[in-house]
N, C-alpha and C positions, 0 to 999 in steps of 0.2 A: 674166641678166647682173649684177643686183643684189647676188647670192650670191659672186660673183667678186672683185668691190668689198670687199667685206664681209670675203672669206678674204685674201686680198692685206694688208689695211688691219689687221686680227684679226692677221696673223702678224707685220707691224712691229709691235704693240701688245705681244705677248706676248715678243717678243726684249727690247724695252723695256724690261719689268716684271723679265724672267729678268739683262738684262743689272744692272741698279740691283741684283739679291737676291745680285750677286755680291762687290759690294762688300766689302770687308774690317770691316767692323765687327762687334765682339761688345759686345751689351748685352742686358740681358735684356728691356729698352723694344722693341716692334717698330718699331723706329724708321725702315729702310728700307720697311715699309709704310704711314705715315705718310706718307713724302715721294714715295711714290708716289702716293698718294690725293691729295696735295696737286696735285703734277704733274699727274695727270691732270684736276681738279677746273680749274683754270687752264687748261688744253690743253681741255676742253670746253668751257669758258665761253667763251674763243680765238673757240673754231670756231662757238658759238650766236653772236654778235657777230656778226662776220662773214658771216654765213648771215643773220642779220636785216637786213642793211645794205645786202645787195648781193642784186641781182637774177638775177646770171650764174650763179649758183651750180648746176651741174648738182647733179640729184639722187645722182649715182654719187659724187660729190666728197662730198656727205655722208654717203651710206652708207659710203665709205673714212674716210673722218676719224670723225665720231661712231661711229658703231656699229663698224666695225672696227678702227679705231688705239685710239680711245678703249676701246672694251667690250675690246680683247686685253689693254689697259695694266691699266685695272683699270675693275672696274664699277662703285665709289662714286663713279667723276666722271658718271653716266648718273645715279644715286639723287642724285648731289647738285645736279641741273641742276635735275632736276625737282620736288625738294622748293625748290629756289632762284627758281624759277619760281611755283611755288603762292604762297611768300608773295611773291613780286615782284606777282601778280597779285589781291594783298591775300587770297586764300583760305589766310586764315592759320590757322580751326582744318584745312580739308582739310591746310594745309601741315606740320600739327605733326603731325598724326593718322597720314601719310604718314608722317614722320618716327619718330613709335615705333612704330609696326607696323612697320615695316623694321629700327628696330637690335631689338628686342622678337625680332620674328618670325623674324629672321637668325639671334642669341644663341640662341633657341631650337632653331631646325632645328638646329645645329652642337650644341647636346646632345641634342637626339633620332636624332642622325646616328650619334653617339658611343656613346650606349645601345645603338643597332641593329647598328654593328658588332663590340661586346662581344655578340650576340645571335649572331652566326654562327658 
């Protein structure tokens, strides 16, 4: 049932994302990526509040919000909870360490992605 939650929650997330990429702006800044990352960074922070605060909080309700709405809109509001989290929860070098192994290890894969598909 989890999986359902998740696909429902995932496909408002991704209309989301699709609808903001539609926007009329040209700059060479990725600037509607930005204000996505931001959106959703605020729209998961929202929803961890909220989930810390209250007890009702079915798990389905989370799995739609976080992991669906959130992970479809974009996934550096999920990287950014949880490195947000590390140092909230003062594990500040895990929380840096987290931090450049992710943009490090991301930057990375998107050039060894890029090598690999000039490979085919």
């Amino acid at each position: 049932m989890g999986f359902l939650f998740v696909a429902l929650g995932g496909a408002i997330g991704a209309m989301g994302r699709y609808a903001i990429g539609l926007l009329p702006v040209k700059t060479s800044f990725p600037i509607l990526t930005l204000i996505t990352n931001i959106i959703g960074a605020v729209l998961i922070g929202f929803i961890a509040g909220v989930i810390s605060s209250r007890e009702e909080v079915s798990p389905n309700a989370v799995l739609f919000w976080k992991t669906g709405v959130c992970g479809g809109f974009t996934t550096f509001s999920a990287f950014s909870l949880e490195a947000f989290t590390l140092l909230e929860d003062q594990a500040y070098l895990l929380g840096i360490v987290y931090i450049l192994l992710s943009v490090v290890g991301c930057l990375t894969g998107i050039f060894c992605g890029k090598k690999l598909s000039v490979m085919m």
